[in-house]
C-alpha positions, 0 to 999 in steps of 0.5 A, spaced: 466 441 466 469 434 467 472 435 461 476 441 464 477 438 470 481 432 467 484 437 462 487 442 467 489 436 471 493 433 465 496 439 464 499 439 471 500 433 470 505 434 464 508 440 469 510 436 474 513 431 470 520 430 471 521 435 477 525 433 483 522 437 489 528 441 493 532 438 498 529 441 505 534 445 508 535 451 512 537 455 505 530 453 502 525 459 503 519 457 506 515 459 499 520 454 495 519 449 501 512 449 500 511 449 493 516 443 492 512 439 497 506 441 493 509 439 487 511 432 490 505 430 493 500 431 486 506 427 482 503 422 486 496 424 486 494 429 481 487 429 483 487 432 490 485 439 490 488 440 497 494 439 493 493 445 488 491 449 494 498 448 497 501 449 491 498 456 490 499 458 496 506 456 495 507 460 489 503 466 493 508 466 498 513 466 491 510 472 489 510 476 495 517 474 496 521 475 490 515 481 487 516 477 480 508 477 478 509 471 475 508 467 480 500 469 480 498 467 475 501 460 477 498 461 484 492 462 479 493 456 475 493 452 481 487 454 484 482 454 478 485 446 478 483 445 485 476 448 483 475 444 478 476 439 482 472 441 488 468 447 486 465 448 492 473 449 496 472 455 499 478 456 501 480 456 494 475 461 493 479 466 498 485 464 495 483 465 488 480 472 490 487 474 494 490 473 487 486 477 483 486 483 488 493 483 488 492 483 480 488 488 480 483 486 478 478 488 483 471 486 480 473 479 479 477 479 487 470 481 490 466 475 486 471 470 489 471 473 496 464 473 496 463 466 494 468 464 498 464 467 504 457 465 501 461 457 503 464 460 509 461 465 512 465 464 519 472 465 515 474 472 516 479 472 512 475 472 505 472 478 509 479 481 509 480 481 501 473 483 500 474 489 504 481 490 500 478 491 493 472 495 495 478 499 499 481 500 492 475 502 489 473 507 493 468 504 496 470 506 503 464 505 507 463 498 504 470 496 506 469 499 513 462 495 515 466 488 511 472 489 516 468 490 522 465 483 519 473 482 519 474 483 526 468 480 529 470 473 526 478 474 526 481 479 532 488 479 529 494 482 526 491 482 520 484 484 522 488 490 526 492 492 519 487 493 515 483 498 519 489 501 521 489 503 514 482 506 514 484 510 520 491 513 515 485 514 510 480 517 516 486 522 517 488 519 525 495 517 524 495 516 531 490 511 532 492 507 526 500 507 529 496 504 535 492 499 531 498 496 528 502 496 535 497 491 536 497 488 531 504 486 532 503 485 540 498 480 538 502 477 531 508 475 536 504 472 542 500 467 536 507 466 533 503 469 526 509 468 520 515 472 521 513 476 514 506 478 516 510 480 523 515 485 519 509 488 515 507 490 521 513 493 524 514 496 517 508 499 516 509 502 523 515 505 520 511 507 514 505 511 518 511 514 524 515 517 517 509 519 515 507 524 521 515 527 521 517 522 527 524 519 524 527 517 530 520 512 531 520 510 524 527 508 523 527 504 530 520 500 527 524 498 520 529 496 524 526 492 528 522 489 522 529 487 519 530 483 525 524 480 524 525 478 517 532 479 515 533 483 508 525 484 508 526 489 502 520 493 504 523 495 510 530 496 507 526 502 502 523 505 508 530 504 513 532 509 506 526 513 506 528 515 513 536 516 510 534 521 506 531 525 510 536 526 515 541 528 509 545 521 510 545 520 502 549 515 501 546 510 507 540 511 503 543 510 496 546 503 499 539 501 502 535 503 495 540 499 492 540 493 496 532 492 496 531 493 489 536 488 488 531 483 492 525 485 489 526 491 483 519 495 484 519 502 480 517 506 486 526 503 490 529 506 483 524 512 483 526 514 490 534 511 489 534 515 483 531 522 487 537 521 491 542 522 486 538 527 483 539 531 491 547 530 491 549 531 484 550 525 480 545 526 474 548 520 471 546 516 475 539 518 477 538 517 470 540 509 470 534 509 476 529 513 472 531 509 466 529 503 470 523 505 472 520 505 465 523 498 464 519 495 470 513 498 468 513 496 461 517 489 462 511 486 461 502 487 460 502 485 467 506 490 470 503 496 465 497 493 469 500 493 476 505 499 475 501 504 472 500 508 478 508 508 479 509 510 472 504 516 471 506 519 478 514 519 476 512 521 469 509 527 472 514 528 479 519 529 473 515 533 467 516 527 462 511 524 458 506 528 460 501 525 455 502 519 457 502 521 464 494 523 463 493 516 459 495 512 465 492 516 471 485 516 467 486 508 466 488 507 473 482 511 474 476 507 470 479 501 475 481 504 483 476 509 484 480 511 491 483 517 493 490 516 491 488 516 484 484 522 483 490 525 487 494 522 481 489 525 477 489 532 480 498 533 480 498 530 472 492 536 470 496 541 474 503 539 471 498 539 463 497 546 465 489 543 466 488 547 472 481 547 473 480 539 472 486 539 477 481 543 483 476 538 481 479 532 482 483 534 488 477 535 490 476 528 492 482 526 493 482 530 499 475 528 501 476 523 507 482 528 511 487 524 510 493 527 513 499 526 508 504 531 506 503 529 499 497 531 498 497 537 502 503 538 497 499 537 491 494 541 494 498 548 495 501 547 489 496 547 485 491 552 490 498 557 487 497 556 480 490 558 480 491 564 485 489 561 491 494 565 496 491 564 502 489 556 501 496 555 498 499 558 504 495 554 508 496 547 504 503 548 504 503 549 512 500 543 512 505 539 508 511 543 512 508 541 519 506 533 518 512 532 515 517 538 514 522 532 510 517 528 506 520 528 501 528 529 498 526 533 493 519 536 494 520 539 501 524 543 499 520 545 493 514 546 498 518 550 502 520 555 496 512 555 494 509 557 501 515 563 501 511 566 494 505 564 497 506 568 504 509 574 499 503 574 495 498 575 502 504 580 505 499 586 504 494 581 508 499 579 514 504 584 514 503 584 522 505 575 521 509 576 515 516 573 519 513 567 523 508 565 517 516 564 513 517 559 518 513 554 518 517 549 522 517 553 528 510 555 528 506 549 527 507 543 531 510 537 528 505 531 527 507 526 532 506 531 538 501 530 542 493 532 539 491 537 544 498 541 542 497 540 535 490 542 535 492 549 538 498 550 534 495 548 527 491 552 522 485 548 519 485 545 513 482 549 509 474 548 506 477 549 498 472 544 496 465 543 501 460 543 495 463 537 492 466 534 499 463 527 502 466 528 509 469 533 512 476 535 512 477 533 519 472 529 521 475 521 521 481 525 525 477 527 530 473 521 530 479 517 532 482 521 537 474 520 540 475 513 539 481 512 540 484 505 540 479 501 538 480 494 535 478 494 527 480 489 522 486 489 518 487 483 513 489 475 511 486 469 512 487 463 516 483 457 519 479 456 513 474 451 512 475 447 504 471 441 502 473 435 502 475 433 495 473 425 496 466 427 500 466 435 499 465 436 507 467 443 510 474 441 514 479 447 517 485 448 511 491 451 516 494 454 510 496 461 513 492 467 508 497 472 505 498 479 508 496 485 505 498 486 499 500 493 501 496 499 506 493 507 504 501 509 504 504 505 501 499 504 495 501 508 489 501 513 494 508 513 498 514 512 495 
C-alpha cells in the first residue's frame, strides 16, 4: 500500500512539474480556477489528500462544464491519490462514486457511496449518488427510501431535484415541477452555485415541455440562461421549445450554439431532425453524421453514449442491428425504464413485435407520463393489431403534449387517423371528435380535476407483467401533493485529516446531478 501510495503521488508529482497555475481573473472559469489552485498547492506539498480532493473536484467541474469525458478519468485519478493517502477520506469516497456514476459504471459508484456513508453516516450527499445509481439500475424503491435518507440530512436544492425526478417516474409532473420550484427558491436564498441554480430552472423547463406547457418552459430555460449565461443545457432545451412552435430557425441557431459549447449526440440529433423538418436533407445529414462521430469518438463514449446511439439508430431506421446490440448492452447495466422503452422501439422497427409488447411492458410499469413512451406504445399496439389500444396510447401522447417531438408528432397524428379508422365500425357514433385529439382531451398542464374528467385512461395492456399501476404514482402525488423529497449533490462533508485522519467538515460544493428521468437517454 505505501508502495502505491508513494507511486501515485510521484506520478502527480511528474504532472505537475513545470505548470503554472492560471492567472485568476474574471475570464478563468471557476472549474479552471479551481484545478489551477489545486495544481499549485500540491506543487508544494505533493502529499496532502485535501489537495487531490480539490483537484478532483475541480476537474469534476471541468467535466460538467465543457461535456469533454476525459476529465473523469483525471477526477478519477486525483481521488484515488487522495485515498492512497487518506484511505478513510469519506469525502474522497463521495466523490470517487459521483465520478463513477457519471461513468456509468453504477455497481462500482454504489460501493464508493456506501463506503462513503459507512464513514459519514450524516453526509446526505453520498445518499444522493447512491440513490442516483440504483435510480439507473432500476432499483426505484431502493432510491426512493435512500433519497428520503437524502432529505432527512440535507433538505436542499439538490435533495428536491432527485425526488423531483421520481415524481416524473412516479407519473406526477405536477408535483415534480413543485419540487424543482423549491429546490430553486431554496438554491437562491442558500446562494447554492449558479450551474446547480440553472439545472433546476432548466429541468423546470424540461418537465413544463414535457406536459405541453411551452409558454412556462421557454420562461424557465430563460431564466436558467440568466442564471448561467450560455449554459448549453438550456440553450438545447430554449431549441426544443422553437421547435415546436414551428420557429426553425431559432432552433437551428440554438442547437448550433449549444452543441458548440458541449457537442452531446442528442444537440446534433435534434438539430439534425429539424433540418430534416424544413427540407435541407444535407444539412440534416452532416448532424446525424456527427452523431455516430461522438458516439464512437472514443471507448468511453461508445460506453457513455449508447443509448443515444441506439435510439438514433432506431428513430432513423439505420443500423438496425446494430441498434439491438447497443439496447441489449445498455440493458445488462441500466435495468430502468428507458432502457426497456429502448429496448421495445428497436424490436418493433426489427419487426420483433411480440418482444417489443413485452419490454414495453416494463417500460411502461411505474405510469410515467411521457409522449415518448405513449408514442412508442401506440405505435407498436398498431402493428400488433391492437386498435383500440393503439388509439388510446396514441391519444395519450397527442394530449401530454401535442408537439413532443419535430418529427414524431405528426407521425403520431397519422397513426391515431388509422387507428380510429380501423374501430370506426366500433365508434362511428364518436368517430369525427376521436380524429381530433387535441380538442378532446385536455392539455397536460391544466388542472388535475380537468384532466381526470377529460382523459381516457391508460389503457391496462400489460396488468400480468406490471409491478404498479398504470396511474398509481400520479394519483399518489396529486394525494401528496408538495412534499419535500431528496434530489442530489454533496455538501458539508466531513474528510480525515491526512496528518491524524480526524473527521472535519470539506466545504467542497458536491456536483449536481448529472441529469434527471427526462432527460437520461430519454428526452432529447
Amino acid at each position: 500500500m505505501r508502495g502505491l501510495r508513494r507511486g501515485l503521488v510521484v506520478l502527480w508529482a511528474a504532472a505537475l512539474a513545470g505548470l503554472v497555475a492560471p492567472p485568476i481573473d474574471a475570464a478563468v472559469s471557476p472549474a479552471d480556477r479551481a484545478i489551477g489552485l489545486a495544481e499549485l498547492k500540491l506543487r508544494r506539498n505533493p502529499y496532502d489528500a485535501a489537495g487531490y480532493f480539490r483537484l478532483g473536484d475541480g476537474y469534476i467541474q471541468k467535466a460538467r462544464e465543457t461535456g469533454d469525458a476525459t476529465h473523469w478519468a483525471r477526477a478519477e485519478q486525483a481521488l484515488r491519490t487522495a485515498l492512497a493517502l487518506a484511505p478513510d477520506y469519506a469525502a474522497a469516497h463521495r466523490h470517487l462514486g459521483y465520478v463513477l456514476y457519471s461513468r456509468h459504471e453504477f455497481s462500482a459508484a454504489m460501493a464508493a457511496a456506501t463506503r462513503a456513508i459507512e464513514l459519514h453516516p450524516s453526509d446526505g450527499h453520498a445518499y444522493g449518488i447512491l440513490g442516483d445509481a440504483q435510480l439507473e439500475v432500476g432499483q426505484y424503491e431502493q432510491a426512493e427510501s435512500t433519497y428520503r435518507k437524502m432529505k432527512a440530512r440535507h433538505d436542499d436544492l439538490y435533495a428536491y431535484g432527485r425526488l423531483a425526478g421520481l415524481k416524473t417516474l412516479r407519473g406526477d409532473p405536477r408535483g415534480a415541477i413543485r419540487l424543482l420550484e423549491r429546490a430553486v427558491d431554496e438554491g437562491r436564498k442558500a446562494g447554492r452555485p449558479r450551474e446547480s441554480i440553472a439545472w433546476a430552472e432548466w429541468q423546470l423547463g424540461i418537465e413544463h415541455f414535457a406536459i405541453g406547457n411551452l409558454s412556462a418552459a421557454e420562461a424557465r430555460h430563460r431564466a436558467s440562461l440568466a442564471v448561467y449565461p450560455s449554459y448549453h443545457r438550456a440553450l438545447a432545451g430554449l431549441a426544443q421549445v422553437r421547435a415546436a412552435r414551428d420557429d426553425f430557425a431559432g432552433a437551428i441557431e440554438l442547437y448550433a450554439k449549444a452543441i458548440a459549447i458541449v457537442p452531446l449526440p442528442e444537440y446534433a440529433t435534434a438539430l439534425g431532425d429539424v433540418y430534416t423538418t424544413v427540407g435541407q436533407p444535407e444539412a440534416a445529414r452532416q448532424q446525424y453524421d456527427l452523431v455516430e462521430y461522438i458516439g464512437r469518438l472514443s471507448a468511453l463514449n461508445q460506453v457513455l453514449y449508447n443509448r443515444e446511439l441506439a435510439l438514433f439508430y432506431a428513430d432513423h431506421d439505420l443500423k438496425l442491428d446494430e441498434a439491438l446490440q447497443l439496447a441489449q448492452k445498455e440493458l445488462e447495466v441500466r435495468r430502468d425504464i428507458y432502457a426497456w422503452d429502448l429496448l421495445a422501439w428497436v424490436r418493433y422497427k426489427r419487426g420483433e413485435l411480440p418482444e417489443a409488447r413485452a419490454a414495453l411492458c416494463e417500460a411502461l410499469k411505474l405510469g410515467t407520463v411521457d409522449a415518448r413512451l405513449f408514442f412508442h406504445a401506440g405505435l407498436i399496439h398498431l402493428a400488433l393489431g391492437e386498435t383500440r389500444l393503439a388509439k388510446s396510447y396514441l391519444q395519450r401522447a397527442l394530449s401530454t403534449n401535442p408537439r413532443f417531438h419535430v418529427l414524431h408528432a405528426a407521425q403520431a397524428e397519422r397513426a391515431l387517423g388509422t387507428a380510429v379508422a380501423a374501430n370506426s365500425s366500433e365508434r362511428a357514433s364518436t368517430a369525427s371528435s376521436e380524429t381530433s385529439p387535441r380538442n378532446r382531451i385536455a392539455p397536460a398542464w391544466q388542472s388535475e380535476a380537468s384532466r381526470r374528467r377529460a382523459e381516457p385512461p391508460i389503457p391496462r395492456s400489460c396488468e400480468a407483467s406490471r409491478q404498479f399501476e398504470p396511474n398509481a404514482g400520479r394519483e399518489a402525488a396529486v394525494r401528496g401533493a408538495a412534499e419535500g423529497q431528496p434530489s442530489l449533490r454533496f455538501r458539508d462533508q466531513a474528510k480525515p485529516s491526512a496528518a491524524r485522519g480526524e473527521a472535519r467538515i470539506d466545504r467542497a460544493e458536491p456536483p449536481i446531478p448529472k441529469s434527471a428521468p427526462r432527460t437520461a437517454g430519454k428526452r432529447r
